[in-house]
C-alpha positions as CSV (number, residue, x, y, z in Angstrom):
1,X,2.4,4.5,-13.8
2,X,-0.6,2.9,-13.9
3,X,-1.1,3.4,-18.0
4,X,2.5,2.4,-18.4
5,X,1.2,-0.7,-16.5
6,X,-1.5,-1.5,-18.7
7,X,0.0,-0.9,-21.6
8,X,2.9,-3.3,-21.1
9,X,0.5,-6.2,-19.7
10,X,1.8,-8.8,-22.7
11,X,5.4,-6.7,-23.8
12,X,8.8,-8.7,-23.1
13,X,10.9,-7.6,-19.7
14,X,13.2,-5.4,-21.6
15,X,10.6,-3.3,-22.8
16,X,9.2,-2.8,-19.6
17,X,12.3,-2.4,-18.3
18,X,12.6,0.6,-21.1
19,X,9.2,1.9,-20.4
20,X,9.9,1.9,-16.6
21,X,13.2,3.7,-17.5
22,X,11.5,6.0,-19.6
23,X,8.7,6.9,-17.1
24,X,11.7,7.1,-14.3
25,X,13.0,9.9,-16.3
26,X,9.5,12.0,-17.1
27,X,9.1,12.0,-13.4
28,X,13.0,13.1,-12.5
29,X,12.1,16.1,-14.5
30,X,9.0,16.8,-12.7
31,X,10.5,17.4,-9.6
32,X,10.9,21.1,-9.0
33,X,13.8,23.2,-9.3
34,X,14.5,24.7,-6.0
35,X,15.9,27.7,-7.9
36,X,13.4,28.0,-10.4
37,X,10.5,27.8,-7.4
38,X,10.9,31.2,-6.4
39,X,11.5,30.4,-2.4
40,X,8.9,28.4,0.0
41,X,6.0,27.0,-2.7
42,X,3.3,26.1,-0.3
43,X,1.7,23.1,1.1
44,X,0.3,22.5,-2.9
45,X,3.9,22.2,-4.1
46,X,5.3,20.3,-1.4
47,X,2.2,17.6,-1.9
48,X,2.6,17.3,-5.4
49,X,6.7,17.1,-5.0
50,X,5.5,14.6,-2.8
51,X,3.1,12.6,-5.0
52,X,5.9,13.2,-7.8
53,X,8.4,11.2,-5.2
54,X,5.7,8.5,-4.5
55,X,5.3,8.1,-8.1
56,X,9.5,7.4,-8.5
57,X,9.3,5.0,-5.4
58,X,7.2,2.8,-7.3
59,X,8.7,2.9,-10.4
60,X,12.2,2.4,-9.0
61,X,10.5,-1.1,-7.0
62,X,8.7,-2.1,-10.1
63,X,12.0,-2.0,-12.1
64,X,13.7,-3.7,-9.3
65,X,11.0,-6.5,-9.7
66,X,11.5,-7.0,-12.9
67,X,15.4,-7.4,-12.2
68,X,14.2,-10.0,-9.4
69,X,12.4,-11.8,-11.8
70,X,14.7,-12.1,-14.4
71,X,17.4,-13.4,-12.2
72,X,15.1,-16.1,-11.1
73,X,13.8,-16.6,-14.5
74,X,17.8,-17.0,-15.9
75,X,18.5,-19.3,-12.8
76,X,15.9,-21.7,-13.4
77,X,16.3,-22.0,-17.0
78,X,19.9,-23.0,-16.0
79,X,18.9,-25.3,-14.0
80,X,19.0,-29.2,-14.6
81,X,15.6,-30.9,-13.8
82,X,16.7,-34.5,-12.6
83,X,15.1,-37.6,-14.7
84,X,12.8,-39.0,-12.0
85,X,11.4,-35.3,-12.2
86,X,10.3,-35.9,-16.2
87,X,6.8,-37.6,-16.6
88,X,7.8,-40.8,-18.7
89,X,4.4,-40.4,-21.0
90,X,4.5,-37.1,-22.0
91,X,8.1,-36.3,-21.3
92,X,7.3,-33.0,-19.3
93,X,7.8,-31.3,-16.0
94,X,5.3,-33.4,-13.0
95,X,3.8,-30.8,-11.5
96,X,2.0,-33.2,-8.8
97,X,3.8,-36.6,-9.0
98,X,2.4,-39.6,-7.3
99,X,4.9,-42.4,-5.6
100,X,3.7,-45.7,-4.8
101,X,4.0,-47.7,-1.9
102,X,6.8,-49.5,-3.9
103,X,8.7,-47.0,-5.2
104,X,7.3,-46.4,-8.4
């Protein structure tokens, strides 16, 4: 996960969403086949069935993040910013506006 991470630092949401997905499937794979295990497997499968599972838990959150974030990023840029909200000088977004003792 951690590569998948690093490698998608600057990439758009979809393909992270697509990477996630992809790594989501690698680790489906990995988890054992009870049939194909042969019976009981020991503590060393069980801890790395384990790890595998830890793995998916985070993958399956970081993809739900992403959702998250997209939601909020589509809601926001629906959003209408009201005038007084618009700097009159440079016609942006005041991040820290200042009201006078007048109104202004």
């Amino acid at each position: 996960m951690a590569r998948s991470e690093r490698s998608e630092a600057g990439a758009s949401p979809s393909a992270k969403a697509s990477e996630l997905k992809r790594v989501l499937e690698r680790l489906v794979r990995e988890i054992p086949d009870e049939e194909g295990s042969g019976g009981g497997g020991g503590e060393c499968e069980e801890a790395r069935v384990a790890e595998v599972f830890d793995r998916i838990s985070k993958t399956v959150a970081a993809l739900r993040d992403l959702k998250l974030r997209r939601t909020l990023s589509q809601r926001l840029e629906s959003a209408a910013v009201p005038e007084q909200f618009i700097c009159p000088i440079s016609s942006e977004l005041m991040k820290d506006p200042v009201v006078l003792a007048t109104g202004q």
